[in-house]
Each structure stands twice: as structure tokens, then as C-alpha cells.
N, C-alpha and C positions, 0 to 999 in steps of 0.2 A: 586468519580471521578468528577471531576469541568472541565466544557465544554467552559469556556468563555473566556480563549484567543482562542485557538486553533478554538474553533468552528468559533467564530465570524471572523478571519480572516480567515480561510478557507472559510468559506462561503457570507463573506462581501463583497468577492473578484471577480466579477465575470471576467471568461475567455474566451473571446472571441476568436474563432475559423476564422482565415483569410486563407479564403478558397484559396486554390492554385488551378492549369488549369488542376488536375488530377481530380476535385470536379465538375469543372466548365462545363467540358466535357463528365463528366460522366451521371446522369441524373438526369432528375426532380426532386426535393425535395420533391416533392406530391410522389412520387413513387418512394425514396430511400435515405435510411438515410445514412449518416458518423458517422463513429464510429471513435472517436481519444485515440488512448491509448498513454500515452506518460510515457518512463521507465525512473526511480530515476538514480542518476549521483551520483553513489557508485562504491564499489569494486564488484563487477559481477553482478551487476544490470541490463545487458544486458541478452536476452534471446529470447526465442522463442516465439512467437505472438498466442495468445488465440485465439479456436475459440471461435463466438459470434452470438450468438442466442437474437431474441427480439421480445418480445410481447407487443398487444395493451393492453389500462384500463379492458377489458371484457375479456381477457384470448387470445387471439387468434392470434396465431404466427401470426407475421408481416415476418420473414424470418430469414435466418441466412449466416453466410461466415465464409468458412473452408480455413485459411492460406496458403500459396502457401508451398508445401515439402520444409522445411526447411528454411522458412521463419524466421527472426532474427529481434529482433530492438534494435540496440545501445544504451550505454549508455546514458540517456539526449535526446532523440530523442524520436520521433512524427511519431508513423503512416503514418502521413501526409506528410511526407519529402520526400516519394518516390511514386512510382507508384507501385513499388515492392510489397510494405509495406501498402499502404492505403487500409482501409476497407470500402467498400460502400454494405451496405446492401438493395438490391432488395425487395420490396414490391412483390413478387411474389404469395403472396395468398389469394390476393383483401381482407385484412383482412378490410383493413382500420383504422382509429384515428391515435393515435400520438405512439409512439415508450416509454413505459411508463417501460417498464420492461426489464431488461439486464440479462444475463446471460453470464460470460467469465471462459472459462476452457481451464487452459490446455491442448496441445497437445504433450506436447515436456518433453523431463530431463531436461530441458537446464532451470532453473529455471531463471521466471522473475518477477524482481520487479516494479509494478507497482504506480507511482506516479497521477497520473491524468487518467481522464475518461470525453471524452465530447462524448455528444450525438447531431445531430444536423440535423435537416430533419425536414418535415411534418409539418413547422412552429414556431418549437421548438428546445431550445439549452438549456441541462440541462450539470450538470458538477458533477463530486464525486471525492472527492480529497481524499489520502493516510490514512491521516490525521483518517479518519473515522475507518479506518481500527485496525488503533494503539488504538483509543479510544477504541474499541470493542473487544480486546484482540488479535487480529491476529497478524499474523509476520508480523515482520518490521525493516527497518535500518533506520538512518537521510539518507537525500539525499539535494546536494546541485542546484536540478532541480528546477528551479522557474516560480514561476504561478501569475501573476494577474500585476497591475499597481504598486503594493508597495512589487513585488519580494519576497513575500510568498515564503517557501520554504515546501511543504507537506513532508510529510517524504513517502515511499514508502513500496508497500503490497507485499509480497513472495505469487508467487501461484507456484506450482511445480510439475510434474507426477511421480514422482518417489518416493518424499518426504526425496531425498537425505538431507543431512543435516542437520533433526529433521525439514524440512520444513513440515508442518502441511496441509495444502490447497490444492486441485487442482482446485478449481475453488470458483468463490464469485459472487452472485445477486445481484442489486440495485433495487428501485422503485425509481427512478431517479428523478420524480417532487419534490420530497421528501427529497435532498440534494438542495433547493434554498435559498438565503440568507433573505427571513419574517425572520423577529425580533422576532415574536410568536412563531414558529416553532425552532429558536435556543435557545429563553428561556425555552420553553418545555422541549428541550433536556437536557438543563442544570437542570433544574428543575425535569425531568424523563429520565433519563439515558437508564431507561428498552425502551423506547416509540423508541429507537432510535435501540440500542444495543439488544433485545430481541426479536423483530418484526420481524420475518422471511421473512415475506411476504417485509419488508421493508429493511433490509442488510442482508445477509448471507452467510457465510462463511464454505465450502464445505469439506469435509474430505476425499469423495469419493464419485461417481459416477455410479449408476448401469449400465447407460446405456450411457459408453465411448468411445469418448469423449466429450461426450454429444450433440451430433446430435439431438437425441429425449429427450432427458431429459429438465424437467420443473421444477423451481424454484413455490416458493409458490408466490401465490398469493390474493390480498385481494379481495373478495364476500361478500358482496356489494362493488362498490368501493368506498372509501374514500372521508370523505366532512373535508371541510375544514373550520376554523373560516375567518371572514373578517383578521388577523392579519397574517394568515399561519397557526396557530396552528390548531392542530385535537381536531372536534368536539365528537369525540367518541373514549376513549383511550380503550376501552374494545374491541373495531372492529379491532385495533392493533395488538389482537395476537389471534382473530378465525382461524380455520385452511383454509379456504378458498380454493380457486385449490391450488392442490401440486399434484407432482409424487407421487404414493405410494410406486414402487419400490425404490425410493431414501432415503423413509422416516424415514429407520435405518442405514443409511450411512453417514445422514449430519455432524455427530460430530468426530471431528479431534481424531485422533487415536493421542498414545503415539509414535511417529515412530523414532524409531534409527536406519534402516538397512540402509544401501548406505549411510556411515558416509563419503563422498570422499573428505571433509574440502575444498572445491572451493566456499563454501559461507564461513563457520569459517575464513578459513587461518588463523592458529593456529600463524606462522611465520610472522604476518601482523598485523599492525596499523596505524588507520587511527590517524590524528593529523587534527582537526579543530579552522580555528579562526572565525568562524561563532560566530555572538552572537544567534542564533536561534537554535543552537545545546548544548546539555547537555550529558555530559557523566554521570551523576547520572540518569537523566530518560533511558540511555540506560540502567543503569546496573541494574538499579530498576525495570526492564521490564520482566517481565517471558518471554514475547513472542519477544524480541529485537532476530536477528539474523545477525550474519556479524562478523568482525573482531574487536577486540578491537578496542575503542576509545580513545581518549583526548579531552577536550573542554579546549582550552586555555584561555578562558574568564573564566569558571570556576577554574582552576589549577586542573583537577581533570583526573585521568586517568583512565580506565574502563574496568579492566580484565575481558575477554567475555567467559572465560572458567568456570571458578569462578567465574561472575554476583558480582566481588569485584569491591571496588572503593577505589583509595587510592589519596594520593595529589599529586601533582608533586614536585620535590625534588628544594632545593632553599639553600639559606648560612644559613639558620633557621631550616630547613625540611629536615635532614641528611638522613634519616632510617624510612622504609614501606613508601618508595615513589618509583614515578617512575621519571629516570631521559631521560626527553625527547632528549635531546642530543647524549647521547650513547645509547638510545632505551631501558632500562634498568630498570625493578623493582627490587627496592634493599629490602633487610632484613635488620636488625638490623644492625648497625655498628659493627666489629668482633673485639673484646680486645686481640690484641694480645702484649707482653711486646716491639716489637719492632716497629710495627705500629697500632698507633691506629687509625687511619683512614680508614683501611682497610674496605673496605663495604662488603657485604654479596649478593653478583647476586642472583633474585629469579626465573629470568626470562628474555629469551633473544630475541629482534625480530630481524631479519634479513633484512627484508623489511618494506616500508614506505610510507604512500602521505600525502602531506599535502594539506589539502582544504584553501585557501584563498581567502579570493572575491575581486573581480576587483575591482583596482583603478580608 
């Protein structure tokens, strides 16, 4: 796994969070952070808003905020866009420091795809983009929701409570200083994939939940905390993966179950394909993905279309490319052209979609 586009412009990028008058009026940044999640700009990428629990560097809850009943956030949208929707976490138990440890779980069926995560209070504004999520095997779709000055687009994380859809996750941890853009720190990663993806205490990715929907429940975290090189990079990769604080009761839960009950195809959409002219999208790394979830794709820069049932890729059909294409125009994977004595042009339908969107970027 090779980390240096993706990482460096996820992480090159930083995103600055312009606080609006629901932030302003809220309270003191010494005594309460914002939390911004903002959901990928896909096909049901909209969903129900995580709770979100957060601790300081030395283990000790800073506080948490449980989503209003049936609280939603659109596709492409920002926490931060409503009053509804914005999350301001309470320092309510004088823990004191900085906001260093996240914890977001599901509440809801209503699966949401997560593209960004700022943290921003007590001095500090840290960021975790999608992007992290893909590298580390979790679900994921493209998304054309954009982050930074040069329009990154992270791809986006499925967390889910139900695990409709083969979705894997109901909830995912960060150590958040830990996602900044040192040059050290994303050479490392490149250079030790585990340092990034294996570190519990430092990403992880939740299967299930003993104690739901995680009110009391604790993520791991690192004891001693963590030093750093003058560059970013860790000065101790063996302190990476000590078991440090963790829940015990979670600690045969963490790992994503095999799940296919509640198949209800609202993230599939067997009937549905996405068509992009993004050049940042790839329909060979969707199909190549164990863990892609969504509706087929096309990347028109590529010519390549990306059967989501079958993890198939085939090319797009052209005056060259008769047969095992797909023909974007009538929505169509064709078979082999069919020899019959009175037409031979007759093509072979393998596969039909009924519905369609096309992603294009502004001119």
C-alpha cells in the first residue's frame, strides 16, 4: 500500500474551520470544543449524526453529545450548517488539556458516510479525512465533497448500526494530533503502513459496541503518551501498539464481523450507476477494493466501468470496443456480440441499469 499521493494531499491540506454565530454564541473554547463532521456527496451518503465522546492525552473524558432524535446531515453538508446539527462538546468534567481522542458511533440504521472530521477548541484544530479510512481497509465510496484550498476530494467512511448492506462499522476512533500534515509523520506512514493502520490507540475501526451506543464506552488509548521527533515522526514505534487504556468489555468486539442480514440495497442500488468525470475518481480502485461499498461506477477519464456486484471492471464500449463493455449511453453491459445469420451486430445485454447521476465539476 503506497501512501504518498493520497496521504500527502489529505494531509498537505489543512481545513480551516470558519466558525459561524451558532459557535460564536456558544461558549468558550477553553470549556468547549466543536466537533464538525461533514458527510461525502454520494448516492445515500446522507445519514444519521454519530454520537461523540472525547478525551484528554492522559485518558480522561473531556465529555460527550448525544444527537438530537433523529438528527440527519445531508449530503455534502457540515454539522456546522445548522444549529440543529452542530456539535459543541461541553468540558463538563474539569478534565482539562486539549481534546486529543475522538470516539464517533453510530446511533441511527440510517447509514452515514463520513468524509471529514475537524476538531477545534481548547487551542487546537486537528482534521481526519476519509481518505484514512480507505487506506485502512474500511468502507468506502468516492465522494465529490471537497476539502482544502486545492479542492481535495477525500473519499468517504460508512459507519452503520444495523450493518445493513454488508456495512462493517458502527463506529471509528482517532488520536487526532496524529492526522497533521509533518512531513516525518506522513513519510513514516508511507514507510510503515502498520504505524498508522495497526495502532489502535491511534485509528480504529469498530465492529461492535458492548456498551451502546457508546455512552460509556472507551477507545484505546496510548500510556505513556506519545513523543514525538523534531520532524513529526514517532520517536518510539514499539509504544504504537502497547495496549495502553482500552475498554475490556469491547476488547472482543472490535473486529468487523462477516455481516449480510438487512441486505435492503439503499447503499448497493443494484438498479443505479454512478458515471464520473472527475479525474480524482477511479473505477479500477473501486472495484479493486474489498471494502468499496455503493453503487457501481464509471470513471470517464479512465473509460472503465465498475460492476459493484461482481468487484468486475470492464471498459467502456467505443467503434473499437464492441463486446464485454459497458455502453454508457443506454446504461448497458454488453456480452459478446451474438452471430446470428441475419444480424450480426446483434449484441448480447449483460446487465441493465434503470437509474443514473452524473458527477461533473463546475465550470
Amino acid at each position: 500500500m503506497v501512501f504518498n499521493a493520497i496521504v500527502n494531499i489529505g494531509f498537505l491540506v489543512p481545513f480551516f474551520i470558519v466558525l459561524g454565530n451558532d459557535i460564536a454564541k456558544a461558549k468558550d473554547d477553553s470549556t468547549s470544543t466543536a466537533v464538525e463532521i461533514i458527510a461525502g456527496m454520494g448516492p445515500n451518503t446522507d445519514g444519521g449524526i454519530p454520537h461523540v465522546s472525547l478525551w484528554n492525552a492522559d485518558g480522561k473524558r473531556m465529555g460527550q453529545a448525544m444527537p438530537k432524535k433523529g438528527a440527519k446531515l445531508a449530503k455534502g453538508a457540515s454539522t456546522m450548517d445548522s444549529d440543529k446539527t452542530a456539535i459543541h462538546v461541553k468540558d463538563n468534567l474539569n478534565s482539562g488539556g486539549q481534546p486529543e481522542y475522538i470516539l464517533l458511533t453510530t446511533v441511527d440504521d440510517d447509514a452515514l458516510c463520513i468524509t471529514q472530521v475537524t476538531v477545534s477548541g481548547h487551542g487546537i484544530e486537528w482534521t481526519w479525512m476519509g481518505d484514512i479510512n480507505w487506506q485502512c481497509g474500511g468502507d468506502w465510496y468516492p465522494s465529490t465533497a471537497k476539502s482544502g484550498n486545492d479542492n481535495w476530494q477525500p473519499k468517504c467512511a460508512w459507519i452503520d448500526a444495523n450493518h445493513s448492506d454488508n456495512l462493517r462499522y458502527i463506529a471509528i476512533s482517532m488520536h487526532m494530533p496524529d492526522f497533521n500534515p509533518d512531513k516525518g509523520l506522513i513519510d513514516e506512514y508511507n514507510d510503515h503502513p502498520d504505524n498508522l493502520c495497526h495502532s489502535k490507540a491511534r485509528f480504529m475501526q469498530w465492529g461492535e459496541l458492548a456498551v451502546n451506543p457508546g455512552f460509556n464506552a472507551i477507545p484505546p488509548m496510548f500510556s505513556p503518551a506519545l513523543q514525538y521527533n523534531d520532524d513529526g515522526s514517532d520517536k518510539d514505534f514499539d509504544a504504537l501498539f502497547k495496549p495502553g487504556w482500552k475498554d475490556k468489555r469491547d476488547d472482543a468486539l472490535n473486529a468487523p464481523g462477516n455481516y449480510t442480514a438487512d441486505m435492503n440495497g439503499k447503499i448497493a442500488q443494484p438498479g443505479h450507476v454512478v458515471i464520473s468525470d472527475y479525474n480524482a475518481h477511479s473505477a479500477e480502485e473501486v472495484c479493486g477494493s474489498e471494502s468499496s461499498r455503493g453503487p457501481s461506477f464509471v470513471s470517464m477519464r479512465e473509460n472503465v466501468y465498475c460492476d459493484m456486484e461482481s468487484k468486475t471492471h470492464y471498459p467502456l464500449c467505443s467503434t473499437t470496443v464492441t463486446g464485454n463493455c459497458f455502453d454508457v449511453d443506454e446504461m448497458h453491459l454488453l456480452g459478446e456480440p451474438r452471430k446470428h445469420a441475419r444480424d450480426l451486430s446483434a449484441r448480447n445485454v449483460q446487465k441493465r441499469y434503470v437509474t443514473s447521476e452524473r458527477w461533473t465539476p463546475e465550470q
